[in-house]
Legacy VTK file of the C-alpha trace (Angstrom):
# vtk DataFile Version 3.0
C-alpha trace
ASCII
DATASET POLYDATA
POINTS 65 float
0.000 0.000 0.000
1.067 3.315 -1.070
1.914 5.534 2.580
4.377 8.121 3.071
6.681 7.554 6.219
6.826 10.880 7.746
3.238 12.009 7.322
1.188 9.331 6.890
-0.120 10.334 3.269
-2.150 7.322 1.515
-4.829 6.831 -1.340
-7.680 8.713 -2.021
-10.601 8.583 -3.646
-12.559 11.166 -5.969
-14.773 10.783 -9.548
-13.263 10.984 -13.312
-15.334 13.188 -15.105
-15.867 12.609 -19.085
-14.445 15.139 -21.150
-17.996 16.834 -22.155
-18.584 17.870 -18.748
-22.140 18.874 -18.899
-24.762 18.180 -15.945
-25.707 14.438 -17.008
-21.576 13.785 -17.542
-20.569 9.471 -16.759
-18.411 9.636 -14.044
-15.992 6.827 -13.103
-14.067 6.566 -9.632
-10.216 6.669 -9.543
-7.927 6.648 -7.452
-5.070 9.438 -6.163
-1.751 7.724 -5.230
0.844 10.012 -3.207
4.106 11.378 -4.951
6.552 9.099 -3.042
9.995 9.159 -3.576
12.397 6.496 -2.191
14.911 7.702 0.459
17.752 7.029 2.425
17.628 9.292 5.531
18.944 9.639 9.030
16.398 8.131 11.885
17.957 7.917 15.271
21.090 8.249 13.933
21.042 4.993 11.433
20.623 5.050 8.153
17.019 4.189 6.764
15.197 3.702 3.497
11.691 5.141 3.666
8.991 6.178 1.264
8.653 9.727 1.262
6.034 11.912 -0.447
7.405 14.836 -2.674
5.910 17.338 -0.161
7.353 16.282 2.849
10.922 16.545 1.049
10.512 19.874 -0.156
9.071 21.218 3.757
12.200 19.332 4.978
10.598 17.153 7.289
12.841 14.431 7.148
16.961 14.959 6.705
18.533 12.738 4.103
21.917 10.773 4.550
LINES 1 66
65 0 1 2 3 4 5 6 7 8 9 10 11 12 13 14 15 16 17 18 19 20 21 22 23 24 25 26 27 28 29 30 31 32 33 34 35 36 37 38 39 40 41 42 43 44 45 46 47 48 49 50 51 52 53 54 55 56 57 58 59 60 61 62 63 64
């Protein structure tokens, strides 16, 4: 299962809405997956590989090795 490390990010959920758009559009349900990126970083002073989403790493939440 998608999950980011640090904050706990997983799916969600939402509709696809067809292309037309109009009041009586299909819609379809997807899923949203979290941008994770694969990193080593620095958790009580060992080196880790965790699953990190792209937001977390650009707030700096987590320090890399």
């Amino acid at each position: 299962m998608a999950k980011c490390d640090v904050c706990g990010k997983t799916l969600s959920h939402g509709n696809q809405i067809s292309i037309a758009r109009s009041h009586v559009s299909r819609r379809a349900t997807r899923t949203f997956k979290p941008n994770l990126r694969k990193i080593k970083a620095v958790v009580n002073g060992q080196t880790q590989t965790l699953h990190v989403c792209a937001k977390c790493l650009r707030a700096r939440k987590i320090e890399r090795a």
